[in-house]
C-alpha positions as CSV (number, residue, x, y, z in Angstrom):
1,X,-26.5,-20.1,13.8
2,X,-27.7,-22.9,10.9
3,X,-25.6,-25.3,9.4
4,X,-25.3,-26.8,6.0
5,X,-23.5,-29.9,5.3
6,X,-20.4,-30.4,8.1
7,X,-19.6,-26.5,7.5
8,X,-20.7,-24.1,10.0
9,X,-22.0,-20.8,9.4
10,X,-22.2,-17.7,11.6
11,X,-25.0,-15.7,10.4
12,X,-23.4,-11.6,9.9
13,X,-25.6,-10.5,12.8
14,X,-24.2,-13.3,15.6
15,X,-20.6,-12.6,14.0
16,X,-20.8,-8.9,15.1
17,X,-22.3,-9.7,18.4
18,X,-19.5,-12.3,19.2
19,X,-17.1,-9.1,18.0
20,X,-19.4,-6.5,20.2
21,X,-18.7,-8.4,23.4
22,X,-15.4,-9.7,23.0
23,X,-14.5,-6.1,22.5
24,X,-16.9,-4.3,24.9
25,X,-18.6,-2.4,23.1
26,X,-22.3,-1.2,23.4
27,X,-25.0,-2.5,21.6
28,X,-25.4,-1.9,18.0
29,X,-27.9,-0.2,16.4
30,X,-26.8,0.0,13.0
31,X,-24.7,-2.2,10.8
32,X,-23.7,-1.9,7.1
33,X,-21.5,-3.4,5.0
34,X,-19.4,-1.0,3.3
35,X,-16.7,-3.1,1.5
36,X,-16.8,-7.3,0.8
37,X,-14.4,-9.2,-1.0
38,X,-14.6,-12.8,-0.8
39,X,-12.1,-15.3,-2.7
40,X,-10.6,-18.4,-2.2
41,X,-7.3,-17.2,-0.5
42,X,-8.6,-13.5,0.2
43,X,-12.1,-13.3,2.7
44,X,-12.2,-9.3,3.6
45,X,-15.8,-8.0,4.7
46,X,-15.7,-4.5,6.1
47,X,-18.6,-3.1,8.3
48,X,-19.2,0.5,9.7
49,X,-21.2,0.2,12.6
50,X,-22.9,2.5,15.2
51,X,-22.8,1.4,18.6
52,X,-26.1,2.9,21.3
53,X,-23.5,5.6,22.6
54,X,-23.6,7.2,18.9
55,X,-20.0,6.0,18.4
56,X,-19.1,4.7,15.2
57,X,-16.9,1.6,14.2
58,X,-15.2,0.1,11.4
59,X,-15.5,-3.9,11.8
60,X,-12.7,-5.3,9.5
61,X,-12.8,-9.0,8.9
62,X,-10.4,-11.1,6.8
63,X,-8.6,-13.9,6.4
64,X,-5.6,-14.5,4.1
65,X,-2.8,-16.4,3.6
66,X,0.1,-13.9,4.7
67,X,-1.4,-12.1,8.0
68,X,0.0,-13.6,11.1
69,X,-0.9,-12.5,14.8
70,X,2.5,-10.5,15.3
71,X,1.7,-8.2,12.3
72,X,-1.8,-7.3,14.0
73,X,-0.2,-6.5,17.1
74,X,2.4,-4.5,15.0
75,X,-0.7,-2.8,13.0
76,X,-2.2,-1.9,16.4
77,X,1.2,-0.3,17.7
78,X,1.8,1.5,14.4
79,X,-1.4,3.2,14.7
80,X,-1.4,3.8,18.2
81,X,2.4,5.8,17.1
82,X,1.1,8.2,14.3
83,X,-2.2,9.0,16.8
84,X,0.4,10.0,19.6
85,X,2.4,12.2,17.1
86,X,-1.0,14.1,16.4
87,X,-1.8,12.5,13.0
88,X,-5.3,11.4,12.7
89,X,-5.3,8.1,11.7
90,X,-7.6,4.5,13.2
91,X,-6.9,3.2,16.8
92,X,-7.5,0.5,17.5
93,X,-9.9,-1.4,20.4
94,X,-8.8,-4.2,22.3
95,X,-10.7,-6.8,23.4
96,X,-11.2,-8.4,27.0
97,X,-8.1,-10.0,26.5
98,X,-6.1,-7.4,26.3
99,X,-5.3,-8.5,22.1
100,X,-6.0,-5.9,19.2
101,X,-7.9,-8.4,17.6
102,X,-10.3,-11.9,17.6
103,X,-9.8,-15.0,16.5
104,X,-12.6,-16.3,14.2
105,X,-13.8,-19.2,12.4
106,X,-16.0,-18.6,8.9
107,X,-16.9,-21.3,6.8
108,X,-14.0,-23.7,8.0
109,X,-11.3,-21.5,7.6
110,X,-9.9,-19.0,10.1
111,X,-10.2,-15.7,10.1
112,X,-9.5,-12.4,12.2
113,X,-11.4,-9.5,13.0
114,X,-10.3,-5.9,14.3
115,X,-12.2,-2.9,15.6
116,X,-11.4,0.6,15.0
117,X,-12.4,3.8,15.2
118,X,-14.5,5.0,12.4
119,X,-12.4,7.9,10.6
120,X,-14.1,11.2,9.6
121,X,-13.6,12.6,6.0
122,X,-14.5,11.1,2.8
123,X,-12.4,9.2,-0.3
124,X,-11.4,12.1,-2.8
125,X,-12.8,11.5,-6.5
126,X,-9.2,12.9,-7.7
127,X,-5.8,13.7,-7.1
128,X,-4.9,17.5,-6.9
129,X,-1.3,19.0,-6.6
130,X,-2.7,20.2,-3.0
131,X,-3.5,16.9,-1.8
132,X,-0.3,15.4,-3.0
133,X,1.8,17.6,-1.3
134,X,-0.4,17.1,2.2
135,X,0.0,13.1,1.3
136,X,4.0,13.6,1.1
137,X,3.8,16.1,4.5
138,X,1.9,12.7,5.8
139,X,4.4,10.3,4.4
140,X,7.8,12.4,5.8
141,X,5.9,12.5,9.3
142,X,5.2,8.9,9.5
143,X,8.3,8.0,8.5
144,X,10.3,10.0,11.1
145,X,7.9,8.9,14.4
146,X,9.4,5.1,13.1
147,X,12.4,6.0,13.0
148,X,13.6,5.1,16.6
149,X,10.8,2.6,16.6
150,X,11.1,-1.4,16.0
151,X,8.1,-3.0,15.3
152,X,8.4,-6.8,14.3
153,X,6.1,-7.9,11.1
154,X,6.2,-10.8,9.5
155,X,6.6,-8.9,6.6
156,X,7.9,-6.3,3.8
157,X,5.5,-3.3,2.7
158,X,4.4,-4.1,-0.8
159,X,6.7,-1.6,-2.4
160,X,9.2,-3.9,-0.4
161,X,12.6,-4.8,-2.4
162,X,15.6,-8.0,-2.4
163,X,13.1,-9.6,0.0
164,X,10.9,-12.6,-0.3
165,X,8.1,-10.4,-2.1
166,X,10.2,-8.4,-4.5
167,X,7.1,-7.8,-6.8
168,X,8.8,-5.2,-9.2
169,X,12.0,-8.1,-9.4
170,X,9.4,-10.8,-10.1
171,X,7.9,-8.6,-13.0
172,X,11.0,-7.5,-14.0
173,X,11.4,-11.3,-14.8
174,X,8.2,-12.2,-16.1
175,X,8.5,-9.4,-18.8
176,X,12.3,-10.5,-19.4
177,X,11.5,-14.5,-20.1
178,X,8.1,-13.2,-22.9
179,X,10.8,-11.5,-24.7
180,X,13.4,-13.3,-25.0
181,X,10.6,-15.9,-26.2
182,X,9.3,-13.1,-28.5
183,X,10.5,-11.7,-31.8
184,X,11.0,-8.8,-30.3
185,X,14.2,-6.7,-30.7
186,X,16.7,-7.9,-28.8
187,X,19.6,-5.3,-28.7
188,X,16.4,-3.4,-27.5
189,X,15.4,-5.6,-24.5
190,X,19.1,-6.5,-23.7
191,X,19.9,-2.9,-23.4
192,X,17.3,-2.0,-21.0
193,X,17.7,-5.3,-18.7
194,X,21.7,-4.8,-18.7
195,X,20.7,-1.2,-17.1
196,X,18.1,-2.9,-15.3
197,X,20.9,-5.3,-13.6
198,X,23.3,-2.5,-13.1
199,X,20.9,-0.2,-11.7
200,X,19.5,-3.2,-9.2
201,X,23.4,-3.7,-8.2
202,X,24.0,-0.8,-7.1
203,X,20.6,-0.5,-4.9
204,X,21.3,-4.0,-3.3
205,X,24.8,-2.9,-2.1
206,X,23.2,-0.1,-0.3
207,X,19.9,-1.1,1.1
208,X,20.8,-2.9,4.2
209,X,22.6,0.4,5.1
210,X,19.3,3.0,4.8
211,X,16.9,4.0,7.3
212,X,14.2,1.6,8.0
213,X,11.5,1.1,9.8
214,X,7.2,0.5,10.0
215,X,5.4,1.7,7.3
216,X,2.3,1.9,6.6
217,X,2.1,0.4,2.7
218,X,-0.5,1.7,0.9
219,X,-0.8,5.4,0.3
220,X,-4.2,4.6,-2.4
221,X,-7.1,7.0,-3.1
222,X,-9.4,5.2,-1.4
223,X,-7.2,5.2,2.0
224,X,-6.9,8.7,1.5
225,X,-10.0,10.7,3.1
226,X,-10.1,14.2,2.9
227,X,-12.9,16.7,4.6
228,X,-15.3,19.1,2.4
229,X,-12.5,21.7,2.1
230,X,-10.5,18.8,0.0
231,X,-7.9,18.5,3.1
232,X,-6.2,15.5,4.3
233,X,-7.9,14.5,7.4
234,X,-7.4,10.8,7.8
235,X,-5.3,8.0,6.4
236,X,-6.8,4.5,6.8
237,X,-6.4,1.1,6.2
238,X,-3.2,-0.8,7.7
239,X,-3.8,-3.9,6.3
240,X,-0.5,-3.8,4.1
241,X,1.7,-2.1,6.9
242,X,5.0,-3.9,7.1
243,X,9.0,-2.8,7.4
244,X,10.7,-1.1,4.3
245,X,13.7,1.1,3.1
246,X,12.3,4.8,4.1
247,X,13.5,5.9,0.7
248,X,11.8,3.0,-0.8
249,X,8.5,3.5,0.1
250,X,8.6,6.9,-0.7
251,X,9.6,6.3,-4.1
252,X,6.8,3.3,-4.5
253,X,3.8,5.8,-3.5
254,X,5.1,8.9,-4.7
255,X,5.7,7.1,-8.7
256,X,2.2,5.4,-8.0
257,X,0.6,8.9,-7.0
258,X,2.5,10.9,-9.1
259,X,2.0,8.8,-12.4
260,X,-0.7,6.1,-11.9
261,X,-3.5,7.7,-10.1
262,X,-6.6,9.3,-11.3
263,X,-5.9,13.0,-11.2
264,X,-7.6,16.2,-11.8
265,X,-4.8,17.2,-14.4
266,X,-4.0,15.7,-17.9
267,X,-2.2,12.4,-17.5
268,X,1.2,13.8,-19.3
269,X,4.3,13.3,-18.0
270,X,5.3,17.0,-17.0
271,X,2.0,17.0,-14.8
272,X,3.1,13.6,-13.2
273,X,6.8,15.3,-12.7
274,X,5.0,18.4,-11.1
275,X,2.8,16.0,-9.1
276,X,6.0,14.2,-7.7
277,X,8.3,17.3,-7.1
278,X,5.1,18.5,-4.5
279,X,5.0,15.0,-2.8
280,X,8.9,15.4,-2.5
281,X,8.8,19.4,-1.1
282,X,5.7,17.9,1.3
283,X,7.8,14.9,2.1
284,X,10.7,16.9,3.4
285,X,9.2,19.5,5.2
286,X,8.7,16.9,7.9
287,X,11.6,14.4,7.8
288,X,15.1,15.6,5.9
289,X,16.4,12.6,3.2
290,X,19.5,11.3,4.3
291,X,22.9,12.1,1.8
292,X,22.4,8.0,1.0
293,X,19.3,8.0,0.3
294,X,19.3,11.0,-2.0
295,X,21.8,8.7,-4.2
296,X,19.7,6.4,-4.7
297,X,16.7,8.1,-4.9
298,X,17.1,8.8,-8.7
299,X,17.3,5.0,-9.6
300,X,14.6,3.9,-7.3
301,X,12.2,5.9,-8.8
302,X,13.4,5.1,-12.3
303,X,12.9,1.4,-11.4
304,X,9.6,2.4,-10.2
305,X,8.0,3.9,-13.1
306,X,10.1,1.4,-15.5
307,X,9.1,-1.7,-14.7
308,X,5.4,-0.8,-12.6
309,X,3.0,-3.4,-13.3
310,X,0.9,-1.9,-15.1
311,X,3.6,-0.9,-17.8
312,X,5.1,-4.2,-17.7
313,X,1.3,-5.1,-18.2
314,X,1.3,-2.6,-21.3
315,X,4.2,-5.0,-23.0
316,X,2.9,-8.8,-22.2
317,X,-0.5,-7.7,-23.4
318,X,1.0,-6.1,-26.7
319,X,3.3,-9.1,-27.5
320,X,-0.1,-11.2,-27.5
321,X,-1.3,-9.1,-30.4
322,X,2.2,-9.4,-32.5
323,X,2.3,-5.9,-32.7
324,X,6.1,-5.6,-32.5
325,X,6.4,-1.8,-33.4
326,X,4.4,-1.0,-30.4
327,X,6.3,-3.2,-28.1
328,X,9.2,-1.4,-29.0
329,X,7.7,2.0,-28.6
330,X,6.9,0.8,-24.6
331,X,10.4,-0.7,-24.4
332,X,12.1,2.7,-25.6
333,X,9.4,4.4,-23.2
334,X,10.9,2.2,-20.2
335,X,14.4,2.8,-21.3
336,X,13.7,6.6,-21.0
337,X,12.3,6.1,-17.4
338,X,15.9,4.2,-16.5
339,X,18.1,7.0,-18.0
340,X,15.9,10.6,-17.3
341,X,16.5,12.4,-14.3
342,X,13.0,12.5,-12.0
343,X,14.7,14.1,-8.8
């Protein structure tokens, strides 16, 4: 331990001893840092270590703004869930005091660490129509072991909506004040926010009434791990689980899969539509949609490929250039989202 200044700081190796003990754990003989992202408001260091028994571990330290203690238990319980149903995903270890996690302090400012077990199976390159399909049987799975299942966080998943964090709304509204500032069309952007509202009426009226329960947030390449056949094996990283709609965080990471991520296909948008007709088939081979939530499910994932962020990206950054005829070629394109039929 050396200090500089009034600040102390914990050298990497006496951090991962004080981590080794608290959570019992053998000596060990190997330590590398695999992921480290270190802002201001978001400190996330990620370690895979071997212990002297040949077991490896993921060390996961962070500290951020929006992760309280009851959402680390609830992370803990979630995973503990999908293991019981026979889905292969992280336990995790507690420590001598019986918690899923540790209490630290880095550079002033506190910060958590967990311990898990390392998954097998490595992050796919792509996305295939094979590997979609296993992610939706995943999804549909999940979704159905929470079912009778409270879990208390803190929080919303990220593809949450009408909560605090409604991060499609707050783009929605972002995009809605730069062109009403802009000389853009406005029977255009008028006609496409009208549906917007109408469409976002008739979702609010219902949500309160559709399944709901822990999810797990972020369905991402990189927290996808597949073995050498190009399998599912593992899903990873609950860092982002919270409660949602069912239906709506099917419709967040199947539009995300289905239109945003890197696949092995062209990027048109028949191939996304075949891409998100397998994660729905997958999907429902393992939990059946409810007659309310196959009402919605139409708008929602409208909404979803509409106004994603990176489309509503697409506009703001166009408007900066003055290039009005483009702007209204991506407003047409999001009007077409809002009015097609994707299920």
């Amino acid at each position: 331990m050396r200090k500089e200044g009034a600040i102390t700081i914990i050298t990497m190796e006496t951090e991962l001893e004080l981590i080794r003990e608290r959570f019992r754990l053998p000596v060990f003989t190997k330590a590398d840092l695999v992921q480290h992202e270190d802002e201001q408001d978001d400190v996330r260091y990620i370690y895979k270590t071997t212990a002297a028994d040949g077991r490896s571990y993921a060390v996961r330290i962070f500290s951020d703004a929006s992760t309280q203690v009851r959402d680390l238990i609830g992370q803990a319980r979630l995973c503990e869930l999908y293991a019981e149903a026979g889905l292969n995903v992280p336990r995790r270890l507690q420590g001598e005091d019986s918690l899923p996690y540790m209490t630290l302090t880095r550079n002033g400012q506190k910060a958590f660490a967990v311990v898990e077990h390392w998954m097998p199976g490595g992050e796919p390159e792509l996305l295939d129509i094979n590997l979609i399909g296993q992610a939706g049987e995943w999804l549909g799975q999940m979704h159905r072991v929470c079912e009778d299942e409270e879990i208390p966080f803190s929080s919303e998943s990220p593809w949450g909506m009408f909560g605090m964090e409604d991060e499609l709304d707050q783009d929605a509204q972002s995009l809605k004040t730069a062109l009403q500032e802009s000389s853009a069309d406005q029977t255009l952007y008028e006609e496409l926010f009208a549906l917007y509202a109408r469409k976002r009426t008739k979702l609010k009226e219902r949500w309160l009434q559709l399944p709901r329960g822990a999810v797990q947030g972020d369905f991402s390449l990189n927290n996808l791990l597949v073995n050498d056949e190009g399998r599912l094996c593992s899903i990873i990283d609950f860092h982002l689980a919270g409660t949602d709609a069912f239906v709506g965080h099917f419709a967040g990471e199947g539009a995300f899969l289905s239109y945003a991520a890197d696949r092995m296909d062209d990027d048109s948008e028949e191939t996304g539509d075949k891409y998100f007709n397998a994660f729905f088939e997958g999907y429902s081979k393992n939990r059946r949609f409810t007659p309310q939530e196959l009402d919605i499910l139409n708008d929602l994932v409208g909404l979803r490929r509409a106004f994603a962020c990176y489309q509503v990206d697409n506009v703001l950054g166009t408007l900066t250039t003055g290039d009005l005829r483009q702007v209204h070629l991506e407003l047409e394109k999001m009007l077409h989202y809002l009015k097609r039929k994707h299920i």
